[in-house]
FIPA-276030 format. One record per residue (C-alpha): residue in one letter; x, y, z. Coordinates in steps of 0.05 Angstrom, whole numbers, plus 5000, padded with zeros to 4 digits. Layout:
% FIPA-276030
aXYZ...
This chain:
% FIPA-276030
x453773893203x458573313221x461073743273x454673813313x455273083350x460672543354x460271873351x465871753404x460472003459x458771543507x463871073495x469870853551x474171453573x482771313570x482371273640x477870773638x474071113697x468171403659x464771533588x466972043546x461072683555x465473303543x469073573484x472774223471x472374623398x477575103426x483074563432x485574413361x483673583345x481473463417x478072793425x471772783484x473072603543x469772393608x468572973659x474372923708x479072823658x476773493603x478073973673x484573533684x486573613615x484674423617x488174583675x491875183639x485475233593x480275433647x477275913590x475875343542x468175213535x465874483553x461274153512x457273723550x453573283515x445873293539x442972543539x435872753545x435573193476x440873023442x445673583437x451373933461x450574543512x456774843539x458875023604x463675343651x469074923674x467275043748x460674773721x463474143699x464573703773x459373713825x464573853879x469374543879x474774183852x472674503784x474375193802x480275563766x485975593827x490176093832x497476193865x499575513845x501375413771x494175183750x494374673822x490574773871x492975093936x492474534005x490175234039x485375433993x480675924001x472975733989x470775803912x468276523904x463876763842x467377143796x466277473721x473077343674x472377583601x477277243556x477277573480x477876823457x471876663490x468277123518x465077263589x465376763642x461476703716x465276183745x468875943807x475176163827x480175973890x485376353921x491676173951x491876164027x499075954023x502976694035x498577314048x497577593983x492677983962x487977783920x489178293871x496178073857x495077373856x490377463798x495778003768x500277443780x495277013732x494877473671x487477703698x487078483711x482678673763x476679113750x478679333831x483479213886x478779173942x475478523937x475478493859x469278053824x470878193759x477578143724x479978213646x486077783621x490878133594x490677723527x483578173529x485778863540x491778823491x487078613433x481579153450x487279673450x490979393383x483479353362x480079973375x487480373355x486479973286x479880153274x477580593328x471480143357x468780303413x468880033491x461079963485x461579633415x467379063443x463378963500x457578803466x461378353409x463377973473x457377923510x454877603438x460677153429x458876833493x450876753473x448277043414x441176853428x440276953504x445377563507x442477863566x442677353607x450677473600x453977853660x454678663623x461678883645x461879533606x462880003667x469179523693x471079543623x470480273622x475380383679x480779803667x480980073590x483480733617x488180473662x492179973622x494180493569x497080843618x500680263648x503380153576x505980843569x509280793640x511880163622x515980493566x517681153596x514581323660x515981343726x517180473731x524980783723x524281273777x528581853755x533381543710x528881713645x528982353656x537182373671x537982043594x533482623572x534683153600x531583673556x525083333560x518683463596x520083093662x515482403660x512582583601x510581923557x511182203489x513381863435x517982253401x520182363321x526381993315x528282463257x527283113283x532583583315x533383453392x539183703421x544383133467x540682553429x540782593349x544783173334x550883253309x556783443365x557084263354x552084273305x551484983328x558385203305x556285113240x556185683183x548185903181x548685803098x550585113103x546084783151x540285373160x535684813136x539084183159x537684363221x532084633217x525284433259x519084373201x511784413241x504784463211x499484763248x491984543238x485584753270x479184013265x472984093289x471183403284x473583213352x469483593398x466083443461x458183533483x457284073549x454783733600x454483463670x461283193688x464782833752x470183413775x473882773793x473882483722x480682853698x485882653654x490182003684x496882303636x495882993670x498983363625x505882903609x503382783542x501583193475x496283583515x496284043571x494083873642x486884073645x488684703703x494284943665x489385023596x483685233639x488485813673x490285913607x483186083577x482486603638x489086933638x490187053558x484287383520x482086823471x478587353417x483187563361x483688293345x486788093276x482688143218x484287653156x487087963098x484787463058x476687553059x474787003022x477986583068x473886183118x476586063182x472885743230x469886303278x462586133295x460386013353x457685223369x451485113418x451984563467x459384423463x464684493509x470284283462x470484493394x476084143373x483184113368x488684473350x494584013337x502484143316x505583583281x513083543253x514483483182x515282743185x507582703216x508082623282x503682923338x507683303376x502083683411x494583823417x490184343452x482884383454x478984973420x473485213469x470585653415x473285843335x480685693319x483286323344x490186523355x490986403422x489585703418x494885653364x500385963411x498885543463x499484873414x506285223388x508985403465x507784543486x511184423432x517584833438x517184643514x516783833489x523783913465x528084453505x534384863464x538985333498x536785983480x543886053449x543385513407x536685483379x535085173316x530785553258x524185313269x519485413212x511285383225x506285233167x498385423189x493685563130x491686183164x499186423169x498287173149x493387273204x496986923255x503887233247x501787893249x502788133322x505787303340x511887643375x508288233415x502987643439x509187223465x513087743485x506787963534x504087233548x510286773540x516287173551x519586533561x520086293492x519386933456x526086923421x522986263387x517886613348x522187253339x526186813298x521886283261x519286333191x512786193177x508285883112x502585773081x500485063055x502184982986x494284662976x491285303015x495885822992x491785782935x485286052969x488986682996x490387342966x495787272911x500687662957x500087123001x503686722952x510287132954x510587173020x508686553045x508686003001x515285513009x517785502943x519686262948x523086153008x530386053019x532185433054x525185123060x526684453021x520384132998x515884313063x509684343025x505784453101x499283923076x501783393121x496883683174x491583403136x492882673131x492282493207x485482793221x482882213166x484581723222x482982273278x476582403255x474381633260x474181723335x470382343334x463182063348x466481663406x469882253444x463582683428x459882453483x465482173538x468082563600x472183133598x478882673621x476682073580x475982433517x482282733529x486881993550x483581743486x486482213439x492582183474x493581483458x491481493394x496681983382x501381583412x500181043367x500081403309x507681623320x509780853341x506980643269x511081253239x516581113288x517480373254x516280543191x520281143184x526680923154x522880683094x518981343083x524981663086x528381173041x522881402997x522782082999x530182052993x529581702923x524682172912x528482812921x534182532882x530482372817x526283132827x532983492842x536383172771x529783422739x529984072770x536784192762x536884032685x530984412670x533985042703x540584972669x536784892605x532785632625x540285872643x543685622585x537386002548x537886642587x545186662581x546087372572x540487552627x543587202691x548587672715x542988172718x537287732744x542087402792x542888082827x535088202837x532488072909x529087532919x525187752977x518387952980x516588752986x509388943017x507389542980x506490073036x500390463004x496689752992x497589253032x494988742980x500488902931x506688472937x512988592894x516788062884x521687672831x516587152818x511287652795x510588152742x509588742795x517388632807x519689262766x517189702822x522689552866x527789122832x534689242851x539089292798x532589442750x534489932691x530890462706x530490812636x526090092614x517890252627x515089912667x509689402635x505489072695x498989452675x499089132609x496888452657x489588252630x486087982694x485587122701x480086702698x482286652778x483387402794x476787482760x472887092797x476987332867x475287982846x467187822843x468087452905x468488072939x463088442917x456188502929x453788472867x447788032848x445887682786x439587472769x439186732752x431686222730x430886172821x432386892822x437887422853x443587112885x451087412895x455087442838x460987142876x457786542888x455486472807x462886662785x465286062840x461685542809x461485712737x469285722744x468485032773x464384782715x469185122665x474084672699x469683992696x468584132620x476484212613x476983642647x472483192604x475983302549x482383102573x479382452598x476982372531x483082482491x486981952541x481681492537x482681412461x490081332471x488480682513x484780002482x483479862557x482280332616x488980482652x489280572726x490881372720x484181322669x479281042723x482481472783x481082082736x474681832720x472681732796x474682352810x471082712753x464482212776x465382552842x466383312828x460483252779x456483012840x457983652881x457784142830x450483992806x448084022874x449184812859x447184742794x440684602807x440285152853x443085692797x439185312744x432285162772x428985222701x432984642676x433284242747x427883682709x433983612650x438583552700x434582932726x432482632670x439782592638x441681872622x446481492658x453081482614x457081022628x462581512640x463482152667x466782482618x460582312566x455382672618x452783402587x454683912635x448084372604x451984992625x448385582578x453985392523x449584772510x444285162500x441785512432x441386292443x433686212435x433385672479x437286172540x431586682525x426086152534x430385812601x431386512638x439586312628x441987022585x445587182657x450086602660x451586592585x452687242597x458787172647x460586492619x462286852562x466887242599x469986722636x472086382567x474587072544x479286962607x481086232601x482786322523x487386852544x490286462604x490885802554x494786252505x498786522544x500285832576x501285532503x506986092489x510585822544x509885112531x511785312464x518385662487x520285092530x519484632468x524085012423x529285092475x528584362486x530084222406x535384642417x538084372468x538283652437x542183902377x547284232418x547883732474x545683062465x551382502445x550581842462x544081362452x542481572527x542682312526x538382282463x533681782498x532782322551x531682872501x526982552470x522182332533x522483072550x520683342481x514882832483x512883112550x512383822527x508883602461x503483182504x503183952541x502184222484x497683792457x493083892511x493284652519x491584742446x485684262455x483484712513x484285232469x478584922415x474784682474x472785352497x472985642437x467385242413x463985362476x464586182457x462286052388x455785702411x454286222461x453886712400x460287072428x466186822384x469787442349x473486982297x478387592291x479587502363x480286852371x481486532305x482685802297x488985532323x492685002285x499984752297x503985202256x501385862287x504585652353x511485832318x515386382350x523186562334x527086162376x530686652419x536286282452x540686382386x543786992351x537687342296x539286942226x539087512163x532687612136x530087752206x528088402185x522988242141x519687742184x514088002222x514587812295x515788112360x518187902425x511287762439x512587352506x507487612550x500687442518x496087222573x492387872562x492387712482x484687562476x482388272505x485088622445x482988572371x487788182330x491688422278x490487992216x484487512206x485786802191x480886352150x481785682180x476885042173x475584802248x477484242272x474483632324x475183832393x481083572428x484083322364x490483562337x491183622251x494882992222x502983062195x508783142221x511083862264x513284382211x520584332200x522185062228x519384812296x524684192285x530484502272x533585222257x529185782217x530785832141x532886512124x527286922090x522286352117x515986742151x513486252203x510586732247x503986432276x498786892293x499386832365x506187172358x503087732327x496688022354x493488272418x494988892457x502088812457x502089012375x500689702382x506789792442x514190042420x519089552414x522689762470x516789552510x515388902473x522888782493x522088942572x515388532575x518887882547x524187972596x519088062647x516087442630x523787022620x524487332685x519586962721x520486352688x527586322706x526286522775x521486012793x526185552766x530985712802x527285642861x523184992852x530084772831x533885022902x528084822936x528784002915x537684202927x535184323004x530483733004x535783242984x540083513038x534883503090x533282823077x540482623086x540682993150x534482623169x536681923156x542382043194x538482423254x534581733257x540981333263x543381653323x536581713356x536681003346x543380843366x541681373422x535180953450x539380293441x545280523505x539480873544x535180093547x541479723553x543380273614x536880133645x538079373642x545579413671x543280103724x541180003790x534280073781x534279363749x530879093812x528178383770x529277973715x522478203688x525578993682x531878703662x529578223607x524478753579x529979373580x534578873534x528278723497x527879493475x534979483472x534779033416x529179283384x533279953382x539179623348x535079263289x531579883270x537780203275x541779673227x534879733180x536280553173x544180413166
């Protein structure tokens, strides 16, 4: 409150001319002054606010400077260095916003000294005029670079800045403040542009386009520093290079993605309002897309394969723009965008993949692979080459040779022959291009969405244009530490990788030569175009080269997944009656899996929260993600369950997630089903656990395996305090596996029992020594024979069939595992005449098959462990060596940008020490981020 008067006031001014009447709270420890002396003293300050202090109430009200001195002396001058000009124009009115401040009606002079327009003299004066011809209203440029650093940062908008300075000048009386929202509108759109000229544009005249040749000419892109671009960060004949060496270190990585969150309201618009890039940027001038959409039919005759995948296709009322189809690198940069006029259909997508092969020109003999990830990929690449070869002959040899993906995330929601064929990690020479980058820019793309909805066709688009633009600077400067990271990364994955499939190798040792001369390529069955064979799958055997043919073939044996299951029911059109009535099967089997995989989910949350006195971080991210899931998924509940829906309500608030009650029919008594209309869903939830316990077996066996082969390995391999250390972290990882699956395993088998379901001779209990199996990476020990076991690999179909022997076991606590130490077969080697066998190892289908079949199916299933190995293991090789590749890609990019600034700044188009000083400026900048990469 101190600061609301000052005692100085109305005492003798320094000069000793006046008393002291005016103070300043913008000038840091500024004592009051008289009046002439404050508008002396703020000479270079004319957007300080005066406090005047007002002798009549007792206060201080603050003014404009020009509103300080009766006379025009007060008025900001111009042309002279903050003096005023002896040929001074008279004061004119003018509006200058200030972010500091705010907006200002004041008084300004110009100089009458040279003829110079007015324009430029306020240029001259950091104030950007809202016009040339007689401008009133002018924005420093201290303003316009905060609103753009502002509104890039956190995507406010023109209207909302406005406003926030229109307050900052009066909060009370805010519209008595001059509104300059419309000259805001129009300088906002023109400095961005000046910016981008100002780094690559036409200031140069031609002599960008001479150091980059192979680019768009003028274009203002900013580019990925550690991407492929031929005469500026490859490698001199990087061409001549053998195909297997560098196939992938040279290879151009691009995700396609269709967002509908960036669309645009149809309505009246100003023909004149176009785009101020015109197509030099990410997207294409506005005639070029609109002959486009006229010359190339925009409805896809391609039906997707995959019918439970959604792809946008509806048709939107009142919109012009639908969104935006963008291509970004595999670093995440924008390298281009095209609107969507309708659904995301493929000839959007070829247009977004034409800019940006045209953003970065090859010879056409010496193109570099290209690979393309869209999440609608085996749609899309059907007929890609006869579309180009028809509508962009030009670049048709791109796509002839390109690859093409699936997101690892979405692969997951396609047909499983999608995953052969498209998925990365069954790809040679993919390294670890996952494809989900696409996803993480439209978080920050989508903030702008409710802004560009409603602007002008050419606003919206120079708005997303420099918010791309942005985007890649920040990735541009921060790039050599992401790839420092993902460098470190790769290394400690590829050790990991490579251990674990020398361990499968050194296990299979007698398999190799065999498996090694299977193809690894995926085979489209030609009756059923649904069917894939592959190497990774057990529907191999049908065309496996170098398969023994004389071995049956076992593939049928394949009980369906919890997954295929519920694909299966997706299809149909069956209906199921639930307590709000009919409603499709699908839908039911959707979100009954869902809640299958919440209750899972619980109990692991559980069992690590009693490992912990006090919540870890991974503990309350898993809990805030449960919290969340549970959210969505009794939103449907209550739909499917409508004769529960008050329960649902009235549940008490645990205090965790994991403690809530699901009430799926398994919580329910059999009697209390009849009474709530649920004998439906117990009904399939009983065969959905019937599927998971056979899925969790099946996944136990394997965990199992790997656990015996990592004993082994220990024993046979690990000298030193080190290489036991390491043993032992990766024994305790597969026991924690373990651990977990067999919890599963009691989870849902508890579930079955209270659904009145549980055939104890089916599923008996499990308890740590029936998960022992014959090791079988070492010779068979005598006594063999009389030990009953088979090479029971494959039993994911286990639980369909009735088991061999019952087993009377007491239960134990979910999630809990029985006290003592492992047995000592599972330890160390078998003890001759020892039967160990658990009764996993011994029941299910597989007991009444031939033991020549028993024998193929294991192999089947060693097959396909080893192969995926191999190539999760090949595929983290290739990442390590792309990263390399990419680090030094930067460097000379870097090194590249450094001579073509310091060119400018010693070239002939240095025509002032303004281009000169800000050419060695980027110069510089060049070489530090170059020395940071080295």
């Amino acid at each position: 409150m101190s600061q609301e008067a000052d005692s100085r006031i109305g005492t003798r001014c320094s000069c000793d001319q006046a008393i002291r009447q005016v103070r300043c709270l913008e000038c840091f420890q500024f004592a009051p002054l008289c009046r002439s002396c404050w508008v002396h003293a703020h000479q270079h300050q004319p957007f300080h606010w005066a406090h005047v202090w007002d002798s009549e109430h007792g206060y201080f009200h603050r003014q404009d400077i020009s509103t300080i001195l009766d006379s025009d002396l007060s008025a900001i001058p111009l042309g002279h260095d903050g003096d005023i000009c002896p040929q001074a124009s008279k004061p004119s009115l003018m509006t200058l916003v200030d972010h500091d401040t705010g907006v200002h009606a004041t008084k300004v002079t110009f100089c009458g000294c040279h003829d110079s327009n007015k324009w430029r003299q306020l240029m001259d004066a950091n104030l950007f005029p809202a016009t040339v011809a007689e401008p009133q209203t002018a924005f420093s440029f201290r303003t316009l670079r905060h609103w753009q650093l502002i509104t890039l940062q956190s995507k406010i908008t023109a209207y909302d800045y406005v406003r926030a300075l229109r307050r900052q000048t009066d909060n009370v009386f805010t519209g008595n403040v001059p509104d300059v929202y419309k000259q805001f509108q129009f300088v906002s759109r023109i400095w961005p542009l000046l910016e981008a000229e100002k780094r690559f544009g036409g200031v140069y005249g031609n002599h960008m386009n001479e150091l980059y040749p192979r680019r768009p000419q003028d274009n203002v892109m900013v580019y990925c520093p550690a991407c492929p671009e031929a005469g500026v960060n490859m490698e001199p004949n990087w061409d001549k290079t053998p195909p297997e060496l560098s196939r992938h270190l040279n290879t151009i990585f691009d995700t396609i993605d269709g967002n509908f969150k960036t669309g645009n309201y149809a309505k009246n618009n100003d023909p004149n309002d176009v785009s101020l890039f015109a197509g030099r940027a990410y997207m294409p001038n506005q005639k070029r897309h609109q002959h486009y959409l006229e010359a190339v039919p925009q409805i896809q005759k391609e039906k997707a394969t995959c019918n439970h995948l959604k792809v946008e296709n509806a048709k939107f009322k009142n919109m012009s723009v639908t969104g935006n189809v963008n291509v970004q690198c595999s670093h995440m940069f924008v390298c281009s965008s095209v609107d969507m006029k309708g659904g995301e259909n493929h000839a959007t997508v070829d247009l977004a993949i034409k800019l940006r092969v045209e953003s970065c020109h090859f010879d056409k003999d010496k193109q570099p692979r290209r690979v393309f990830s869209y999440d609608n990929m085996c749609s899309l690449a059907v007929n890609i080459v006869q579309r180009w070869l028809k509508f962009h002959k030009d670049d048709a040899d791109v796509v002839q040779k390109a690859s093409w993906t699936i997101p690892a995330c979405h692969v997951n929601n396609h047909h499983e022959g999608c995953d052969y064929l498209y998925c990365y990690v069954y790809k040679m020479c993919m390294a670890h291009f996952h494809g989900e980058t696409a996803e993480y820019a439209w978080a920050i793309f989508n903030a702008i969405g409710p802004s560009v909805l409603q602007m002008s066709i050419g606003h919206r688009i120079d708005t997303l244009i420099i918010h791309y633009g942005d985007w890649n600077w920040r990735k541009v400067v921060g790039l050599s530490r992401q790839l420092e990271k993902d460098l470190n990364d790769a290394k400690c994955k590829y050790v990991e990788k490579r251990d674990s499939f020398a361990g499968l190798c050194r296990l299979f040792e007698s398999k190799i030569i065999q498996w090694n001369a299977m193809d690894r390529s995926p085979h489209v069955d030609p009756n059923s175009k649904r069917t894939v064979f592959s190497i990774y799958s057990h529907n191999q055997e049908k065309c496996m080269i170098g398969w023994p043919p004389h071995l049956p073939h076992t593939e049928n044996l394949t009980a369906p997944t919890l997954k295929a299951l519920v694909d299966k029911e997706m299809l149909s059109s069956d209906i199921i009656a639930v307590s709000s009535g009919n409603v499709k099967l699908g839908a039911v089997a959707s979100w009954m899996m869902e809640g299958l995989r919440l209750f899972q989910l619980q109990n692991r949350i559980r069992m690590l929260a009693r490992t912990s006195a006090t919540p870890t971080k991974l503990l309350c991210n898993q809990r805030s993600k449960l919290s969340a899931d549970l959210d969505a998924w009794r939103k449907l509940q209550k739909r499917y369950m409508v004769s529960i829906a008050s329960r649902i309500s009235r549940q008490p608030d645990e205090q965790h997630p994991e403690d809530q009650l699901l009430l799926l029919p398994s919580d329910f008594t059999p009697p209390e089903c009849q009474q709530l209309r649920l004998i439906p869903l117990a009904t399939k939830q009983i065969q959905m656990l019937e599927a998971v316990l056979g899925e969790t077996i099946a996944n136990l066996q394997t965990t199992v395996k790997n656990l015996s082969a990592a004993f082994e390995r220990k024993i046979k391999d690990a000298r030193g305090q080190d290489a036991n250390t390491r043993s032992i972290v990766q024994i305790r990882k597969i026991e924690a596996k373990r651990n977990d699956l067999m919890g599963d395993y009691d989870l849902f088998r508890e579930a079955l029992n209270a659904l009145d379901g549980l055939d104890e001779g089916k599923w008996p209990p499990l308890a740590l020594e029936d998960t022992f199996r014959k090791p079988t990476e070492r010779r068979r020990n005598p006594g063999d024979s009389r030990v009953l076991e088979g090479n029971l690999w494959g039993m994911t179909s286990a639980g369909h069939a009735r088991w061999a022997v019952t087993i009377e076991k007491a239960p134990r606590p979910k999630g809990e595992l029985p006290s003592g130490k492992l047995p000592e077969t599972l330890e160390h080697a078998e003890q001759p005449g020892i039967n160990a066998d658990g009764w996993i190892w011994s029941a299910g289908r597989l007991k009444h098959m031939s033991m020549k079949e028993i024998e193929v199916w294991e192999e089947t299933n060693n097959r396909i462990q080893w192969a995926r190995s191999e190539a999760e293991f090949e595929r983290w090789q290739e990442q390590l060596e792309v990263k390399h590749a990419d680090f030094m890609r930067f460097i000379r990019y870097a090194a590249y940008a450094r001579d073509v600034w310091l060119k400018l700044a010693q070239g002939p188009c240095s025509s002032s020490l303004g281009h000169i000083a800000y050419r060695r400026e980027h110069s510089n900048m060049w070489e530090s981020l170059c020395a940071e990469a080295e």
